[in-house]
C-alpha positions in Angstrom: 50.3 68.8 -35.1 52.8 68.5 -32.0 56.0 69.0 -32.1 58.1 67.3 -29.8 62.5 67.4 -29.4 64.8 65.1 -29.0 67.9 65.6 -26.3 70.2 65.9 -29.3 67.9 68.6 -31.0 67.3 70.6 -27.7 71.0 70.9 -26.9 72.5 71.7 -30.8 69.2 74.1 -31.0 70.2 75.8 -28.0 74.0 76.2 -28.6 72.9 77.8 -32.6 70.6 80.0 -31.2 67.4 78.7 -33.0 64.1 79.2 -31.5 61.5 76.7 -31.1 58.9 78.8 -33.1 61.2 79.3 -35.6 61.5 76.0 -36.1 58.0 75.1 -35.9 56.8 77.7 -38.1 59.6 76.2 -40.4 58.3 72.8 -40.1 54.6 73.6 -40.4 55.4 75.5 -44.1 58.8 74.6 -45.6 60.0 75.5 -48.9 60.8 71.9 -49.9 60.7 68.7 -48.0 63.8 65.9 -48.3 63.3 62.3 -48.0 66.7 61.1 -46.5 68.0 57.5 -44.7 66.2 55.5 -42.2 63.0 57.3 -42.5 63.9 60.8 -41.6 62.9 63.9 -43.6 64.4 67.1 -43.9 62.5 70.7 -44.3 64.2 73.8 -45.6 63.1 76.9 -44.8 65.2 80.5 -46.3 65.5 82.8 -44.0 67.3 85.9 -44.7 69.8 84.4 -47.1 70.0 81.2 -44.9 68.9 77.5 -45.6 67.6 76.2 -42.5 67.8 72.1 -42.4 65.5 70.7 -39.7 66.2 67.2 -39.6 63.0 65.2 -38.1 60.4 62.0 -38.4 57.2 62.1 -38.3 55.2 59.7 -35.6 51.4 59.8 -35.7 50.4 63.4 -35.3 53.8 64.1 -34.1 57.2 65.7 -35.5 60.1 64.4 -33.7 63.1 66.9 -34.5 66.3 65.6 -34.7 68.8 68.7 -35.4 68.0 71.9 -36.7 71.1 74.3 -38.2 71.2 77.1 -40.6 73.6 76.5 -43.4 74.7 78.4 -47.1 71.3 77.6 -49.7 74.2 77.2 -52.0 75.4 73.2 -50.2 72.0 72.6 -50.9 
């Protein structure tokens, strides 16, 4: 499945320092998946004590990534 960013996702993943492959690897075998508003899902992933959030939709054979950002597993 591709994996394709939005402008939004490719600057905020750039300014937090997450890789791509992090994030795909993430996306293609998540801990849990999240149904959220307007269609949208959200995928954690733990990594080293951290709850990444990748905020995305899913299009055909396609993710769309929103945002991506590491957070405390504890908010979630």
């Amino acid at each position: 499945m591709d994996v394709v960013y939005t402008l939004h996702a490719e600057e905020k993943i750039a300014e937090r320092k997450i890789s791509k492959a992090t994030i795909e690897r993430s996306l293609k075998n998540p801990d849990t998946v999240l149904e959220a508003a307007f269609g949208k899902q959200i995928a954690h992933k733990l990594i080293r004590n951290k709850l990444l959030r990748i905020v995305y939709t899913q299009r055909s054979e396609k993710y769309v990534v929103i945002t991506a950002y590491f957070t405390e597993p504890e908010r979630y």
